[in-house]
C-alpha positions as MATLAB code, in Angstrom:
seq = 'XXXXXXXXXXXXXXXXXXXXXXXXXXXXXXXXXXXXXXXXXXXXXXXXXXXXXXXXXXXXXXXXXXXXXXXXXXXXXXXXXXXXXXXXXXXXXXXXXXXXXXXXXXXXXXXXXXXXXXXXXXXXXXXXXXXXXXXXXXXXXXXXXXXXXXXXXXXXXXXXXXXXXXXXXXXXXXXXXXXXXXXXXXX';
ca = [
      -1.319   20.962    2.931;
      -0.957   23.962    0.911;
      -1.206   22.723   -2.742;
      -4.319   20.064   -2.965;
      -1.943   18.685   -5.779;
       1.316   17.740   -3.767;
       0.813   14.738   -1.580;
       3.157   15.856    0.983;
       4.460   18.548    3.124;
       8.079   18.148    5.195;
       7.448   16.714    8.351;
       9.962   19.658    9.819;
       7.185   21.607    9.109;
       4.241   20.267   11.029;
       3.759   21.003   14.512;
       5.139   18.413   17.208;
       1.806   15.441   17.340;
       0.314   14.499   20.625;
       1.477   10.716   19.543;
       4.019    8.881   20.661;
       4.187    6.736   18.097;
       4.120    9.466   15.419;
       6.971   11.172   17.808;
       9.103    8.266   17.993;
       9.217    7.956   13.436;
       9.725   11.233   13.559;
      12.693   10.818   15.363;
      14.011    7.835   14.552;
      13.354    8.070   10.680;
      13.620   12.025   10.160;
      14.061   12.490    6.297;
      12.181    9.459    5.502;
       8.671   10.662    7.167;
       6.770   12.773    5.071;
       4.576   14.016    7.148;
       2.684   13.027   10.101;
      -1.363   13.697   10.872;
      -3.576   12.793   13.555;
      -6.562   13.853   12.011;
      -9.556   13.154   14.243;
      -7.511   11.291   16.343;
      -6.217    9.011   13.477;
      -2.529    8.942   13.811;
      -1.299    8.499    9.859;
       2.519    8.914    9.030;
       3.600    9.439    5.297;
       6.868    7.692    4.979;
       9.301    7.380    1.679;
       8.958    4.176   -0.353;
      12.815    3.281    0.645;
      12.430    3.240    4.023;
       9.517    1.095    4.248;
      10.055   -2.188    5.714;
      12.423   -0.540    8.400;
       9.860    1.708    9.718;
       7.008   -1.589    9.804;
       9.790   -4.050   11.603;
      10.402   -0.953   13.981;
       6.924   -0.814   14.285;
       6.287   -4.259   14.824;
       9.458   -4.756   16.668;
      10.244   -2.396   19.312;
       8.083   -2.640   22.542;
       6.614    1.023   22.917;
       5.126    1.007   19.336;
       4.084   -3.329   19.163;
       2.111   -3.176   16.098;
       1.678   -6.794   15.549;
      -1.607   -6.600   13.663;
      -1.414   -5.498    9.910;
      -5.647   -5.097    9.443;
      -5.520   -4.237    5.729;
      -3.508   -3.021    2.820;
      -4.614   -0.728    0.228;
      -4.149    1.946   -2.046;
      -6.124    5.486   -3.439;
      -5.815    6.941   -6.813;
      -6.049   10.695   -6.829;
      -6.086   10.825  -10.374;
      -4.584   14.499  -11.761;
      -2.262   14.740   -8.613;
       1.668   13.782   -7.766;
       1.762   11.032   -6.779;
      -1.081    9.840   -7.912;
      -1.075    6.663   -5.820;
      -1.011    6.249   -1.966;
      -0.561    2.857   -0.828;
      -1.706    2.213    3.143;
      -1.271    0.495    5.861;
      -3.491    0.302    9.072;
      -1.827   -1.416   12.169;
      -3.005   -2.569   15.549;
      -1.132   -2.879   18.718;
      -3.484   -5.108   20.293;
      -1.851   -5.265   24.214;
      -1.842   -1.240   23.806;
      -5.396   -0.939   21.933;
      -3.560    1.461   19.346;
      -3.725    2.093   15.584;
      -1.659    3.647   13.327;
      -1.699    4.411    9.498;
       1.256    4.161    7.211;
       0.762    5.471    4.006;
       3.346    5.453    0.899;
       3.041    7.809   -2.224;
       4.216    6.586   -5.714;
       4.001    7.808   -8.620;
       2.045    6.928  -11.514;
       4.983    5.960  -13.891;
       6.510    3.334  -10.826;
       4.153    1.666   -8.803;
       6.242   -0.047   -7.079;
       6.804   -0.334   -3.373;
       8.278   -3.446   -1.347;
       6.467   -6.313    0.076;
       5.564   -6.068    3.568;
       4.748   -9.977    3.184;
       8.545  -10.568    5.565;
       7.152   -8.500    8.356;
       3.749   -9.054    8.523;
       2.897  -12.273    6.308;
      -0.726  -11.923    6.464;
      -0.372   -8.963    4.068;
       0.128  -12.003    1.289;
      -3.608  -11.784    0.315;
      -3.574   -8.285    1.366;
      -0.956   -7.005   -1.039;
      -2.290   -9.515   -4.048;
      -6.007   -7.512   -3.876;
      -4.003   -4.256   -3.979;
      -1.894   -5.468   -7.579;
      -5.224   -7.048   -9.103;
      -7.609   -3.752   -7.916;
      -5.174   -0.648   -8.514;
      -2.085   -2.306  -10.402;
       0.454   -1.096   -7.114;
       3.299   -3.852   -7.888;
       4.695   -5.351   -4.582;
       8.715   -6.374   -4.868;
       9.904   -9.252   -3.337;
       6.251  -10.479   -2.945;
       6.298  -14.561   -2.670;
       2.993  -14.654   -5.524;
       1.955  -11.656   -6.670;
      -0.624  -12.349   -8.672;
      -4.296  -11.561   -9.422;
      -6.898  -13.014   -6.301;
     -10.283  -11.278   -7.772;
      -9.966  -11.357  -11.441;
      -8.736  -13.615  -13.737;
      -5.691  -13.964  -15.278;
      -6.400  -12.195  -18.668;
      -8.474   -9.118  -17.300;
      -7.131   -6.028  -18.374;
      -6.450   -3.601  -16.406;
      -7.145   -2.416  -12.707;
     -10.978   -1.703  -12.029;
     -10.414    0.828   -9.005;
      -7.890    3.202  -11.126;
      -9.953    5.904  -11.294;
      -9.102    5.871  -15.088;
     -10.057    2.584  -15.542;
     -12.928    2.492  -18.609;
     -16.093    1.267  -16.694;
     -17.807    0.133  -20.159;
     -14.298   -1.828  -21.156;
     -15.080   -5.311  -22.909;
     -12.635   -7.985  -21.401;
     -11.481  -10.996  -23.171;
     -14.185  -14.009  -22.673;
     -13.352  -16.838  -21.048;
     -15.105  -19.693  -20.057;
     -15.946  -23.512  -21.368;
     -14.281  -23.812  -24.927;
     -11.795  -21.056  -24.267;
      -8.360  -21.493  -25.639;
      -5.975  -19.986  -22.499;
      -2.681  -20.116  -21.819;
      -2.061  -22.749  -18.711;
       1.174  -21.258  -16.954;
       2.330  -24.574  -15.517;
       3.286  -25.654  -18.851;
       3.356  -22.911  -21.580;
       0.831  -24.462  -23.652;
      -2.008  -23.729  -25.096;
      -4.951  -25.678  -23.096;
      -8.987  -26.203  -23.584;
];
């Protein structure tokens, strides 16, 4: 990448990768792949936002790629560039021993990207530590809510802007909360 501040170069512009998998999006979804890497032998495609859950179902889907394994879901803040956000995905084919890395920019002012939850619903947990951490909002998610923190934290710890010396609201035995099953103020 030329510019350490642009997330992205056109994929047209990257030399043909060694693999197949990263061939095949390329194909398949050209305008919607970013860019493609294989870094140290990590293959890593940069795909748009909109195309998303197409390119995991063809993933997971066709027989040559048979990613059936999402291992984890997560995002990095690179504070002071656009996008600031990359959300990512690392998937296993487990009968062909292969990995691949999806990752989605976004920018600050819309973190939001769709829920992988229909394709691979083992990202439920997976998606839920990404909202509470970095504050990435997943649409269409069945319970998107916090899994680390509670409720009435504020803000998202791993934002790299996050205020490390923040006071939170206390909670605890004797605290008045707000109990969502019944919009009421509870002890």
């Amino acid at each position: 990448m030329s510019d350490p501040t642009d997330a992205t170069e056109p994929a047209d512009a990257l030399v043909q990768p060694a693999s197949p998998v990263l061939r095949d999006l390329l194909a398949r979804f050209a305008g919607h792949v970013l860019a493609v890497s294989e870094h140290r032998g990590d293959a890593t495609a940069i795909v748009d936002r909109a195309a998303l859950l197409e390119v995991c179902r063809h993933l997971r889907d066709d027989p040559a790629c048979a990613f059936d394994m999402l291992l984890d879901v997560t995002a990095v803040d690179y504070l002071g560039r656009r996008p600031r956000f990359e959300v990512v995905y690392h998937l296993l084919s487990i009968d062909r021993n292969d990995r691949v890395r999806v990752k989605v920019p976004l920018e600050e002012d819309d973190p939001v990207i769709p829920s992988v939850v229909p394709v691979w619903a083992g990202a439920d947990w997976l998606e839920r530590e990404t909202f509470d951490l970095y504050g990435v909002r997943f649409d269409g998610h069945p319970n998107l809510k916090r899994i680390y923190l509670y409720e009435e934290f504020e803000g998202h710890p791993l934002r790299k802007d996050y205020p490390k010396e923040k006071r939170q609201p206390l909670i605890g035995p004797g605290a008045v909360r707000r109990d969502p099953m019944n919009d009421d103020l509870t002890r």
